[in-house]
LUMVOMI-609921 format. One record per residue (C-alpha): residue in three letters; x, y, z. Coordinates in steps of 0.05 Angstrom, whole numbers, padded with zeros to 5 digits, always signed. Layout:
N
AlaXYZ;...
//
This chain:
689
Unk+00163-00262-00609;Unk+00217-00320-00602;Unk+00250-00275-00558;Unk+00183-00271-00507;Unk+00163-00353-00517;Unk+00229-00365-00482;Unk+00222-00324-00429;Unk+00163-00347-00409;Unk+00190-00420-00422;Unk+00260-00400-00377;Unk+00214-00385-00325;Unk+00157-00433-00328;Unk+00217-00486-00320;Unk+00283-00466-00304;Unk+00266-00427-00245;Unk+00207-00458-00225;Unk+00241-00519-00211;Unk+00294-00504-00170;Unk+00245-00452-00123;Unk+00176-00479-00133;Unk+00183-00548-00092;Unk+00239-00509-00032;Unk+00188-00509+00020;Unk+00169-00587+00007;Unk+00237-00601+00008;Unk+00242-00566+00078;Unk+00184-00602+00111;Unk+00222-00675+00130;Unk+00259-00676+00192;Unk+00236-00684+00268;Unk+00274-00619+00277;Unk+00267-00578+00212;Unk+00312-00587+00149;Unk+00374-00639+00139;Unk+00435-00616+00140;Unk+00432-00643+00063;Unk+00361-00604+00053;Unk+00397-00534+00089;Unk+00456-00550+00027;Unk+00405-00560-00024;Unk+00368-00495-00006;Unk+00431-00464+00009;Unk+00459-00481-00065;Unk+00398-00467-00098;Unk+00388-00398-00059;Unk+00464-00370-00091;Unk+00455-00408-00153;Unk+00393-00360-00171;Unk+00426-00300-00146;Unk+00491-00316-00185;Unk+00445-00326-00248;Unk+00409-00263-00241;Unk+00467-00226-00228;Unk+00504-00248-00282;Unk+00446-00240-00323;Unk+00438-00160-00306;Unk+00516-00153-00312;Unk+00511-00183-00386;Unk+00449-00141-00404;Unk+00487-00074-00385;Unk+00553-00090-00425;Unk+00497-00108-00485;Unk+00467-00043-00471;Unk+00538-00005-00473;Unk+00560-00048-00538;Unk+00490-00024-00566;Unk+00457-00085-00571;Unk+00379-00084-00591;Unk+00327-00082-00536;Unk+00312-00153-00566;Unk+00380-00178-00570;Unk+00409-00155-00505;Unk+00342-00187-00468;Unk+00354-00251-00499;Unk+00426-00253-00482;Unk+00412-00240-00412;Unk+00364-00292-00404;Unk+00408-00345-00436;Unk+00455-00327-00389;Unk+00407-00337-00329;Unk+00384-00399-00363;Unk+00455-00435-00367;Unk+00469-00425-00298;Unk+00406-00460-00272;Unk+00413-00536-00251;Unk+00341-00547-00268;Unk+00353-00621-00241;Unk+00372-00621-00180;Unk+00317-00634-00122;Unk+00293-00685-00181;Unk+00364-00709-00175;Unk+00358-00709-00099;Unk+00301-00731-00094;Unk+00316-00790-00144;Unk+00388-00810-00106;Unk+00347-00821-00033;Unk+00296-00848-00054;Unk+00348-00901-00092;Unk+00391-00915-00039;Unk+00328-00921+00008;Unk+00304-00981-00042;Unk+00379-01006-00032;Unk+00392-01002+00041;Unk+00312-01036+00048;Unk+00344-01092+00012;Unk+00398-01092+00060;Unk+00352-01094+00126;Unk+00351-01020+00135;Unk+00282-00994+00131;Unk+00281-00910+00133;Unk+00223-00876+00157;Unk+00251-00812+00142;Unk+00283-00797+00072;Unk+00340-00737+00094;Unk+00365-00795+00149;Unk+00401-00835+00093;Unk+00449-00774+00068;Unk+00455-00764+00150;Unk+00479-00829+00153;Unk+00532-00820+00105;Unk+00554-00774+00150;Unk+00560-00803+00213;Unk+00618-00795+00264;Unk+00592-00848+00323;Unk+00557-00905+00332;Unk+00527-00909+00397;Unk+00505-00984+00400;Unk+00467-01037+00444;Unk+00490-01099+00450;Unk+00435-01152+00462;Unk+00417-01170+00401;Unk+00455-01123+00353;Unk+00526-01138+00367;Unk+00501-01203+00390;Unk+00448-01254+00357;Unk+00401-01253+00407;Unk+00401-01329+00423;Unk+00408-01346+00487;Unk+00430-01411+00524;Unk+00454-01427+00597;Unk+00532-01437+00598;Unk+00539-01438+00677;Unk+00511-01429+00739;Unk+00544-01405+00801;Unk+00511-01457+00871;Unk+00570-01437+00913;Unk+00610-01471+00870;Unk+00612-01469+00782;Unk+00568-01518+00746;Unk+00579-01521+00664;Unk+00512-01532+00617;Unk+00526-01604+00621;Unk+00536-01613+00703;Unk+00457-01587+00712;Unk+00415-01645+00717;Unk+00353-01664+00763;Unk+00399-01688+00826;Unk+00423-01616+00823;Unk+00351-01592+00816;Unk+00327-01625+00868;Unk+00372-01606+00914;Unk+00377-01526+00894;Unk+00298-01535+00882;Unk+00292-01453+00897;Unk+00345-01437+00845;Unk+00310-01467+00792;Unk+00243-01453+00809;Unk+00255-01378+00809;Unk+00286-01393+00737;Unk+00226-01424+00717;Unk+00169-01378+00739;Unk+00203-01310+00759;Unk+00189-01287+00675;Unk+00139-01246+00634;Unk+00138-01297+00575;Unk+00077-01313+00534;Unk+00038-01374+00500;Unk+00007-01357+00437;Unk-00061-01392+00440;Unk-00061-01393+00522;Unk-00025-01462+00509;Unk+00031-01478+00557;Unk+00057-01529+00513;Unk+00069-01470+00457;Unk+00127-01449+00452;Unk+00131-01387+00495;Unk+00149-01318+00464;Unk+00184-01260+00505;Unk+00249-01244+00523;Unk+00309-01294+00495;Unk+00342-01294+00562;Unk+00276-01309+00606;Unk+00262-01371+00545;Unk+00334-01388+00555;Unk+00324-01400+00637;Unk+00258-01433+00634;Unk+00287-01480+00578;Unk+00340-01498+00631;Unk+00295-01506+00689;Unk+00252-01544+00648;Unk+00296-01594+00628;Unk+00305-01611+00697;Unk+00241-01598+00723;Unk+00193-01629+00678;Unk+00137-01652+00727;Unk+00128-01582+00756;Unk+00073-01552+00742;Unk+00052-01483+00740;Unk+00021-01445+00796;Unk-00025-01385+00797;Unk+00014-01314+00798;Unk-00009-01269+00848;Unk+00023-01211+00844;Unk+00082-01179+00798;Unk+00140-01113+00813;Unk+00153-01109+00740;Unk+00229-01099+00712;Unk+00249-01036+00691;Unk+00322-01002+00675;Unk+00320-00970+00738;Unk+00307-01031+00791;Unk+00344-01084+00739;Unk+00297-01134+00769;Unk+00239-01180+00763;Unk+00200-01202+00821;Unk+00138-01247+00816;Unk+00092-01274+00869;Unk+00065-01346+00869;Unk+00023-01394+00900;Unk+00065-01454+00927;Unk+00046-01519+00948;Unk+00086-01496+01014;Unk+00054-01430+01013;Unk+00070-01356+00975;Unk+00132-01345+00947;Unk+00166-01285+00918;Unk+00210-01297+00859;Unk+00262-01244+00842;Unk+00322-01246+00794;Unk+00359-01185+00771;Unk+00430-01158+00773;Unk+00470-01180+00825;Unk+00484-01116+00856;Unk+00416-01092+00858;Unk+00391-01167+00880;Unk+00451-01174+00930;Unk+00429-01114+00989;Unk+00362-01134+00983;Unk+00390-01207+01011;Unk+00396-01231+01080;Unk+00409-01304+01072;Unk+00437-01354+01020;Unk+00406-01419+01008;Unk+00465-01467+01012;Unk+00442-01541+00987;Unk+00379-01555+01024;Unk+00400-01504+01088;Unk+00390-01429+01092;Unk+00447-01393+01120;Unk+00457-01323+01138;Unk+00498-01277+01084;Unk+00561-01262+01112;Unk+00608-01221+01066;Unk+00659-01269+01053;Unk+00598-01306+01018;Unk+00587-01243+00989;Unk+00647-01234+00967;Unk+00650-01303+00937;Unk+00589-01290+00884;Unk+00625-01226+00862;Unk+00673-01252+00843;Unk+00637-01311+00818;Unk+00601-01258+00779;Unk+00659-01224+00749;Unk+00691-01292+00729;Unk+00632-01312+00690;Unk+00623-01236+00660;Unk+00685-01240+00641;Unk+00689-01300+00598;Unk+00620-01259+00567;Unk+00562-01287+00598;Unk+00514-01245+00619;Unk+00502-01251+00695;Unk+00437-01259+00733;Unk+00421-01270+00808;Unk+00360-01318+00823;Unk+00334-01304+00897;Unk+00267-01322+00937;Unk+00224-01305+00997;Unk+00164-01342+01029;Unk+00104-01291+01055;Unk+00053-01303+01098;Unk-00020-01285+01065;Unk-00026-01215+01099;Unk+00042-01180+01056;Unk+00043-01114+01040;Unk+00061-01100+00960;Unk+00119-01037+00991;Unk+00150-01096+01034;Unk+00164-01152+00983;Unk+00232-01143+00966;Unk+00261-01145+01026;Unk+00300-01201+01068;Unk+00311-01241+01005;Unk+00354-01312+01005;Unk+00399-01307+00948;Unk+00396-01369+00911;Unk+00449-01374+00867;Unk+00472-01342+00798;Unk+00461-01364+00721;Unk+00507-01342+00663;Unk+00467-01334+00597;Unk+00514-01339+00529;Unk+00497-01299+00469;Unk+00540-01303+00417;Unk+00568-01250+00374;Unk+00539-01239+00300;Unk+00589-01268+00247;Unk+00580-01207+00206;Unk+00596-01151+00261;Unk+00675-01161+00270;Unk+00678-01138+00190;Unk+00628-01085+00205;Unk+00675-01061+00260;Unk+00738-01068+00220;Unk+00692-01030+00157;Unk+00670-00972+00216;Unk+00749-00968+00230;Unk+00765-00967+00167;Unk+00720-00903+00153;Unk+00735-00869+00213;Unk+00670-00892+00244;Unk+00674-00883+00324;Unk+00635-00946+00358;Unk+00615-00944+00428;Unk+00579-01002+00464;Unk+00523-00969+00510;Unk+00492-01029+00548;Unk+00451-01042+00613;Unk+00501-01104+00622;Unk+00555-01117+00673;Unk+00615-01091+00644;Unk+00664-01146+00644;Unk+00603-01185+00600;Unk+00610-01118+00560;Unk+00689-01118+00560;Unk+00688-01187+00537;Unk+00645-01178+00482;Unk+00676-01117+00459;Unk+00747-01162+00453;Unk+00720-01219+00417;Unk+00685-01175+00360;Unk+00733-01132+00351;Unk+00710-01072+00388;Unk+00771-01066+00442;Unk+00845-01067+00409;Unk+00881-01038+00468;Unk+00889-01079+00539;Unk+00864-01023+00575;Unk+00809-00979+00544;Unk+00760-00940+00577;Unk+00692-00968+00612;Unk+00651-00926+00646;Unk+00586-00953+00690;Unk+00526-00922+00705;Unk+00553-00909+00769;Unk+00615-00874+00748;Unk+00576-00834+00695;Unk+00526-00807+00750;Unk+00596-00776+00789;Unk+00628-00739+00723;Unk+00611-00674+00710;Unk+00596-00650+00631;Unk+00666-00625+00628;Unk+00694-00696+00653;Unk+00649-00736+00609;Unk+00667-00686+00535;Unk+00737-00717+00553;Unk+00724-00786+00575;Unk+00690-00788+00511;Unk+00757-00772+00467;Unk+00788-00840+00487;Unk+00795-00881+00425;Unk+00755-00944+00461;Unk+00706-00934+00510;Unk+00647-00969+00529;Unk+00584-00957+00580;Unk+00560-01019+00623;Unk+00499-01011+00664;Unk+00474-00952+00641;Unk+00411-00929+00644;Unk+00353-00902+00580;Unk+00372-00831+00607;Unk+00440-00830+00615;Unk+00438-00854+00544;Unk+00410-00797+00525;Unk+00463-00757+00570;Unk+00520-00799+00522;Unk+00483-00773+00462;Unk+00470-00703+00477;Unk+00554-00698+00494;Unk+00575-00724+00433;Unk+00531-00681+00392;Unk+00565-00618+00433;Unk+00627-00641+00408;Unk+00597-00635+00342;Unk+00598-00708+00323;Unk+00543-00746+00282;Unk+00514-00791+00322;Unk+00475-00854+00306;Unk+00437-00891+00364;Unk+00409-00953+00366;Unk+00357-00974+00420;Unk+00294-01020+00425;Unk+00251-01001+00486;Unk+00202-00954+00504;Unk+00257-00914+00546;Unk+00309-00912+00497;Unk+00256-00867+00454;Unk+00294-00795+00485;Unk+00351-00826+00455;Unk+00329-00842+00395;Unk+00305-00778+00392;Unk+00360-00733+00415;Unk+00412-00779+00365;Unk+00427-00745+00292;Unk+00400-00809+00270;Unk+00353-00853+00317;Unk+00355-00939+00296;Unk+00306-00975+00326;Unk+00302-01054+00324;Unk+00256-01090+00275;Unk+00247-01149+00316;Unk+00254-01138+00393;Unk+00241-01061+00379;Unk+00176-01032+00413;Unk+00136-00988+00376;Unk+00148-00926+00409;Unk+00220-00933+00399;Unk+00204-00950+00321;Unk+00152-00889+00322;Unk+00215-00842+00347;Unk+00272-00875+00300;Unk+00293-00850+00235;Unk+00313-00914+00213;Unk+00289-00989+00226;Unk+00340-01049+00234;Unk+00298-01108+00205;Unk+00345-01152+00221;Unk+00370-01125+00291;Unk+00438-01126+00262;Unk+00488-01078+00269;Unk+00524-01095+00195;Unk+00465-01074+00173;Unk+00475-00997+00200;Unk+00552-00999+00166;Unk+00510-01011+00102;Unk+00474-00962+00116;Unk+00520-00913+00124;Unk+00557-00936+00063;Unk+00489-00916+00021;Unk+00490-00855+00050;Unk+00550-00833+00030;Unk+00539-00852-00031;Unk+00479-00802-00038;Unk+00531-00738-00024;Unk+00583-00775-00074;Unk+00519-00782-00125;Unk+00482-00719-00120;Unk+00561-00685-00134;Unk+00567-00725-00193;Unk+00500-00696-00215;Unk+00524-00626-00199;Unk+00591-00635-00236;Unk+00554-00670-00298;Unk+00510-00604-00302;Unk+00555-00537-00286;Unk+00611-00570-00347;Unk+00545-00556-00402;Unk+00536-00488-00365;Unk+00600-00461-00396;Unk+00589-00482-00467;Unk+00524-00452-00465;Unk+00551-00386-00429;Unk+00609-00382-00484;Unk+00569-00368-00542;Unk+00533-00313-00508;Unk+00602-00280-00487;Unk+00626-00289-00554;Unk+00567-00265-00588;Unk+00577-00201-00554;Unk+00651-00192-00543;Unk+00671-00208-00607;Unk+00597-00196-00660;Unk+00592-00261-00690;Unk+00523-00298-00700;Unk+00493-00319-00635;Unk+00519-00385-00642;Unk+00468-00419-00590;Unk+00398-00397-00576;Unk+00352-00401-00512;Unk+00308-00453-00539;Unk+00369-00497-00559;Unk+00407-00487-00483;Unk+00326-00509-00461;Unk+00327-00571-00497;Unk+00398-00594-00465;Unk+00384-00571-00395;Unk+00308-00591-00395;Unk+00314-00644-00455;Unk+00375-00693-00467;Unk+00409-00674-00404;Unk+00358-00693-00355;Unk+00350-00765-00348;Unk+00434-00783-00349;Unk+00436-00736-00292;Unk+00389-00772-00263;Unk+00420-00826-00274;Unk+00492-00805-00238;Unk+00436-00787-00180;Unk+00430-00877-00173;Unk+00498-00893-00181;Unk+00516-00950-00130;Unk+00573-00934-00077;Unk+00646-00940-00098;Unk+00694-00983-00078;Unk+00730-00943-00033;Unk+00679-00903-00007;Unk+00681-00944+00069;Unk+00758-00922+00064;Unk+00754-00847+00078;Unk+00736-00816+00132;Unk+00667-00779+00143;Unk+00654-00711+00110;Unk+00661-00652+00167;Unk+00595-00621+00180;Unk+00610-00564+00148;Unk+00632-00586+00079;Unk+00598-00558+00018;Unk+00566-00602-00034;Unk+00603-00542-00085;Unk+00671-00535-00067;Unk+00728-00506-00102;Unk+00756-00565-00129;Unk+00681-00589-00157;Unk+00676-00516-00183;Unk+00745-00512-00223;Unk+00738-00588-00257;Unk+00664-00568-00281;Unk+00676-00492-00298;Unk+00754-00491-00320;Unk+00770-00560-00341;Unk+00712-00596-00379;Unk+00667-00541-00389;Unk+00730-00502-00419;Unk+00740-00569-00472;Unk+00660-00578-00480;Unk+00658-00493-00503;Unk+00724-00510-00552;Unk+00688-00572-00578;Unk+00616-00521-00587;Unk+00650-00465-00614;Unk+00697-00504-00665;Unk+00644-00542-00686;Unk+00597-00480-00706;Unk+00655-00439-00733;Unk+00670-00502-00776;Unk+00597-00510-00806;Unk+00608-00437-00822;Unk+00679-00433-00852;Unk+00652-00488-00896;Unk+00592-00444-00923;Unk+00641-00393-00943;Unk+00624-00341-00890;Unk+00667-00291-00871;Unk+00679-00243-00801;Unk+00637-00188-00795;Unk+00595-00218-00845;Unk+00513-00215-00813;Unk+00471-00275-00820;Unk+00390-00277-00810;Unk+00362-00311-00754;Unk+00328-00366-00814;Unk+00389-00363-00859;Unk+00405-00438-00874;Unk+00491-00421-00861;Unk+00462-00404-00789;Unk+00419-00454-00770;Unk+00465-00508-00792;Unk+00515-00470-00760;Unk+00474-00473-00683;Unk+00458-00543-00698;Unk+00528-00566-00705;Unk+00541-00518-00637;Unk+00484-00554-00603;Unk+00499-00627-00624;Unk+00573-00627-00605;Unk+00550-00608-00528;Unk+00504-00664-00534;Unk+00563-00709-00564;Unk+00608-00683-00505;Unk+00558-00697-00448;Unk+00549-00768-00476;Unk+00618-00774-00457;Unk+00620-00729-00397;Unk+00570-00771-00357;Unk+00613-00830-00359;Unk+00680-00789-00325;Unk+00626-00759-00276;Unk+00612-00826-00246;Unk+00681-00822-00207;Unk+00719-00762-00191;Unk+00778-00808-00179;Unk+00768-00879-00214;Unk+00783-00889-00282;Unk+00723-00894-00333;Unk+00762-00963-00357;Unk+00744-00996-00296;Unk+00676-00984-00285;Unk+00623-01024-00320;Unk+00591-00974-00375;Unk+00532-01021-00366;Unk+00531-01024-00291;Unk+00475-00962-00281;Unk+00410-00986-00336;Unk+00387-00908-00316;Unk+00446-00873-00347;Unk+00448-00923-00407;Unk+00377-00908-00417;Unk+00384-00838-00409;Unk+00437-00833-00469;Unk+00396-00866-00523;Unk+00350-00820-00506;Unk+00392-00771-00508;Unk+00422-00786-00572;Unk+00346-00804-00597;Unk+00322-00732-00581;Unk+00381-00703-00615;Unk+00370-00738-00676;Unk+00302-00718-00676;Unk+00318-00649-00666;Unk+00365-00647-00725;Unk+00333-00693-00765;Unk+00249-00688-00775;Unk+00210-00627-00786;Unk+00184-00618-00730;Unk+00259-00613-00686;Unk+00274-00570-00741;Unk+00209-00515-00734;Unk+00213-00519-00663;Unk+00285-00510-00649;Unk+00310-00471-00705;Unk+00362-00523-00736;Unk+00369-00569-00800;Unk+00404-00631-00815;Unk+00483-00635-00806;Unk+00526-00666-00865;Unk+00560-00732-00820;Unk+00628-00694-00820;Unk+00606-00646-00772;Unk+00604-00709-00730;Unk+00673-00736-00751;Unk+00704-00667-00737;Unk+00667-00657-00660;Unk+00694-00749-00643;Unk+00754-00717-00630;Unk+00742-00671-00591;Unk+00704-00726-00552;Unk+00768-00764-00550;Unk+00821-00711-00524;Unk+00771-00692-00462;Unk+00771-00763-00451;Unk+00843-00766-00440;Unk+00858-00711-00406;Unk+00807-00726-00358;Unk+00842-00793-00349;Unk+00903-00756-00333;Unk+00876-00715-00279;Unk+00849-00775-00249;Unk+00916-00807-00246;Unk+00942-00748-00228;Unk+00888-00740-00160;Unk+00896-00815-00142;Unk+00980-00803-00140;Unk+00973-00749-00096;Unk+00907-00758-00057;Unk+00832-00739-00064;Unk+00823-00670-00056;Unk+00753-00666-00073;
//
């Protein structure tokens, strides 16, 4: 009968858990399961077969060795039952859901749970500028009137005699007042508040006219153009980028005279243009046209008089030249992908510590239009490269090359036409504040505070979650082999079955469970921003996590089990060969002592699973409340179980003298060391996790 109440228990649990909730875990991702969730079923796919398989192997050598129907079954099932991480999508589960709470704390809202462990594994950055390299705070530095004015040259003489220049600066602009007040403050685009803030300052008795007609910006045209009801008659306001304003121009408006655009004047705002990009302003042209009352919409933009040009600062976030050094640092690839011109871009890039080299690679919209997929895969392996001018789908084109090289990409965007990219990217961020909601609807991830430091976090939570859900997995497999060993010595050698399936249940399904959920919340180490990115491919169980588990503590947690039963039964005077029944008090103290010391040696085993490297003497023991909490429970239900009536009847144990617990301390002690050794030992000669 005990025999059949744990199999129904092993399976009611053990292998309910792991197989029950695989389809939930499968249903996340805009394009089917995680990379994490494909491990995860992956792991948990083998881990049955290998339990099953070992199970049948063990029930046939029983059956050879001439076990009983009754004995050989419940071997075979313990077997099966030691082997199953009962845990672990609680455990993964737990660990996103913890570093999502974390990384919300830290500005990074995620919409999708699987995207933080993607972010851990992230290979590129593909990044705007506006606003997440930058603050997003714009003021007028300099304007360009055939000759350089600085912030504090423009004044009303200057207005009034470049009227057109800052007229077009004031009206040509889709800004908004709340309450249909135009003394609110208006709302809209930083750069259009930044121009009409100018203007206005200079132009303070102008009022507004009636709008009469609008060609709206868009990444294609780079241009605004709004039509307006002058005192002197209709007038088309346009600004843009210069060399999408420039061939629409015929004349330039020099002082108070119109003169035709000759090329040499040409000439002279390009390289006005590139002077002021280059110091990292961002560059707009202002230009104008009167109509007469009988224009066609298709004929606007055409024979334009270029006004003049207006150089917007935005200066970099104080946070993002760490960030950068932190993405280095990790072997995080950052690429700017902006719609700017790309000396603004260039000198950006230089002051936050994007660009190292004097010469790196920047490719234009332009340029990327010419090279083939071939030409851009190899562009792309520079070690600095940016994009200027680039349009929503050619950042998607970016995207879609780096993920053929099999990189991890991360993308950040915030308009409506960035939302292929977001898309396409292994891990869409869309902007909290300027973001539209389409591109928030397509993201994985939301930047609250527009800031790209706030993506390195991030990514270091994300990392964590691997690091985390390994600890779990290491923490679990080392109590797998003292609860295998006393099957395989039962057998092998015909001693008393020195652990039983209801005693392996309450470890794996009792005083295990919440410190391994515990390691599942452990914070990201201190070097974890200091390695590079896991490849694609890499296994959550690898060799190295196999052989510390399985050969190292799991070999010192079965010598610690075994001692501990064969010393509770040398000291009731029983002898090899000698047969004990299943409710003889020599036995059941015996299993007790067997089941207590693997409790004793996970106590100690969860603290050296919260590093694979670090030392357990530098980590605060009182830095995760879950694991803390999780042992005095654990020691609570093991005191319990050997202690009251009721652990006793439904576990088959009875209370240990305390020297069973002075003999297994040392035990404790020596797998402490040696563990400390082999940590040494891996930080002398490199992780090899």
């Amino acid at each position: 009968m005990a025999a059949g109440e744990a199999t129904a228990l092993v399976f009611a649990t053990g292998m309910q858990t792991e197989f029950g909730k695989i389809a939930r875990l499968a249903q996340t991702t805009k394009e089917g399961p995680s990379p994490l969730q494909r491990e995860i079923i992956h792991l948990s796919r083998w881990v049955a077969i290998l339990a099953t398989v070992l199970g049948g192997v063990f029930f046939v050598i029983g059956h050879t060795l001439g076990l009983s129907f009754w004995a050989n079954f419940m071997f075979a099932i313990g077997i099966i039952v030691a082997n199953v991480p009962e845990g672990l999508l609680p455990t993964v589960s737990l660990a996103l859901a913890m570093a999502t709470r974390r990384m919300a704390a830290r500005a990074a809202l995620v919409r999708h749970l699987p995207a933080v462990e993607a972010l851990g594994a992230t290979t590129v950055i593909c990044t705007d500028k506006t606003g997440t390299l930058t603050q997003n705070r714009m003021t007028v530095r300099e304007i360009y009137l055939g000759q350089r004015y600085g912030s504090a040259d423009i004044s009303r003489e200057l207005a009034n005699s470049h009227n057109r220049f800052f007229e077009a600066a004031l009206l040509c602009h889709n800004l908004k007042a709340p309450g249909d007040s135009e003394n609110s403050k208006l709302l809209g685009d930083p750069l259009e508040v930044a121009l009409v803030t100018m203007a206005t300052a200079v132009m303070p008795n102008v009022s507004a006219p009636s709008r009469v007609d609008e060609i709206p910006f868009d990444a294609e045209r780079k241009r605004l153009s709004t039509l307006h009801r002058m005192p002197h008659g209709l007038t088309l306001y346009t600004k843009g980028a210069l060399e999408v304003v420039l061939p629409l121009c015929s004349h330039v408006q020099d002082g108070t005279q119109v003169i035709p655009l000759t090329q040499a004047l040409a000439d002279s705002f390009l390289k006005a243009e590139s002077d002021m990009a280059a110091t990292g302003l961002r560059v707009l042209a202002m230009a104008y046209r009167a109509l007469p009352d009988g224009y066609r919409q298709e004929e606007l933009e055409r024979q334009l008089i270029l006004t003049g040009l207006v150089g917007v600062i935005d200066p970099p976030r104080l946070e993002v030249p760490d960030a950068i050094i932190k993405c280095r640092a990790a072997g995080i690839k950052v690429i700017m992908v902006t719609g700017d011109h790309p000396q603004t871009a260039l000198a950006i890039a230089r002051n936050i510590g994007l660009v190292l080299s004097p010469h790196p690679v920047v490719i234009t919209g332009q340029d990327l239009r010419r090279l083939s997929p071939t030409q851009l895969q190899l562009a792309l392996d520079a070690p600095e490269i940016l994009f200027a001018r680039v349009g929503a789908d050619q950042k998607m084109r970016i995207v879609e090359t780096l993920k053929r090289k099999n990189e991890i990409v991360a993308v950040t965007g915030d308009g409506v036409n960035d939302s292929p990219a977001l898309k396409a990217a292994d891990i869409g961020i869309a902007m909290g504040i300027t973001g539209t909601d389409v591109a928030k609807e397509s993201a994985d991830m939301i930047l609250l505070d527009d800031n790209f430091a706030s993506i390195v976090s991030a990514i270091e939570e994300g990392r964590a979650v691997f690091d985390n859900i390994r600890k779990f997995l290491t923490y679990i497999l080392t109590s797998n082999i003292p609860e295998i060993v006393p099957y395989l010595a039962f057998v092998l050698f015909r001693i008393p079955l020195p652990l039983t399936v209801i005693q392996i249940l309450a470890v794996d399904l009792g005083t295990d469970m919440l410190p391994a959920l515990g390691l599942g919340t452990e914070k990201p180490e201190p070097g974890v921003m200091q390695r590079p990115p896991r490849p694609r491919t890499e296994r959550l169980l690898t060799w190295p996590v196999v052989l510390r588990a399985y050969l190292f503590l799991g070999v010192m947690e079965a010598a610690a089990a075994m001692g501990a039963f064969f010393f509770v039964l040398h000291q009731g005077g029983w002898r090899y060969d000698e047969s004990l029944s299943a409710n003889a008090p020599l036995y059941l103290a015996a299993t007790t002592a067997c089941l207590s010391a693997i409790i004793v040696m996970q106590v100690i085993n969860v603290f050296l699973c919260r590093s694979a490297t670090r030392s357990v003497f530098v980590t605060s023991p009182f830095s995760n409340r879950l694991i803390i909490w999780g042992i005095i429970v654990e020691v609570a239900l093991i005191l319990a179980i050997d202690y009251t009536p009721w652990g006793n009847l439904v576990f088959d144990t009875m209370p240990l003298d305390a020297n069973v617990w002075l003999y297994v301390i040392p035990f404790g002690v020596v797998m402490l060391l040696l563990e400390e050794a082999r940590k040494l030992l891996v930080r002398r000669l490199g992780d090899f996790r």
